[in-house]
N, C-alpha and C positions, 0 to 999 in steps of 0.2 A: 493376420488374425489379431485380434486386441486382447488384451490383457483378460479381460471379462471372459469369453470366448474359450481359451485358453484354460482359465481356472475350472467354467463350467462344465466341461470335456475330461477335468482331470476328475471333479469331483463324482459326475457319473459315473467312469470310470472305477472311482472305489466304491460307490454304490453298486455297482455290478458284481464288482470283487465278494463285496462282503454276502448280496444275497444268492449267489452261488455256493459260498462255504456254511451256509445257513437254509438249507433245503429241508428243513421239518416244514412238517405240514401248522396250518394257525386259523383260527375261526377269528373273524373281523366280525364286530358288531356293531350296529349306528343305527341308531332308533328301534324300527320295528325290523331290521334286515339285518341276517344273519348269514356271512359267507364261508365257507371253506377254502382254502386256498394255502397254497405254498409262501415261507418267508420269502424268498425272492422274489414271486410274483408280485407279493405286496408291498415290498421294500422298491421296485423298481416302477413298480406304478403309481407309490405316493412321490418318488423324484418326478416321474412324467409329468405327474400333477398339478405339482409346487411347478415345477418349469411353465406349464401353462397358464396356471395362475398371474406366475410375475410377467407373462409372454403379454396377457390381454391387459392387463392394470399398467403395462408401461406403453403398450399399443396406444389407451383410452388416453393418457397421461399425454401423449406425443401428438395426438389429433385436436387435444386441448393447445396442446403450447402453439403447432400451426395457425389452429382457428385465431388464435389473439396475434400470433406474427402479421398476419393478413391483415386482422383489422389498424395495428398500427403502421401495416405501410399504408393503409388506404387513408388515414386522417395524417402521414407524412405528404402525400402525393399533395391531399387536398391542402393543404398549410403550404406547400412548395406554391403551388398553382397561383394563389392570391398573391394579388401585388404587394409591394414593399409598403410599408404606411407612410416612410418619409425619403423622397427621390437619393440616389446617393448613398444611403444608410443600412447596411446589412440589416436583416432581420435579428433580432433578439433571442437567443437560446434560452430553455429551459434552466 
């Protein structure tokens, strides 16, 4: 398991801790919606949350960085493919 992993496991963990020692009931409000619901419920479902949040925005993040790995092997491939410009002579680095 990685360090990340690790910490994120320990922190739910005391997010659980604390909304179990914190069972009053709490009215959430957000916009026009108004809920009743228990401090734990909402304590352990705004972690849920936040974890789903960073889960898709690093998802989206990591399908970006693939998409451009790919295009730059495919303009290495092509740049490999072409012949040398002068017989003899390595090609020239960046």
């Amino acid at each position: 398991m990685s360090v990340f992993t690790v910490f994120a496991l320990l922190l739910f963990a005391a997010v659980t801790v604390f909304a179990l020692a914190n069972p009053s009931a709490v009215v959430l409000r957000f916009a026009v919606w108004e809920v009743q619901t228990t401090l734990a419920l909402a304590t352990v479902g705004a972690a849920v949350l936040g974890g789903l949040l960073v889960f898709v925005s690093g998802f989206v993040g990591q399908r970006r960085l693939r998409s451009r790995v790919r295009e730059l092997q495919a303009r290495l491939h092509e740049i490999e493919s072409q012949p040398a410009s002068a017989p003899g002579r390595p090609p020239q680095g960046p």
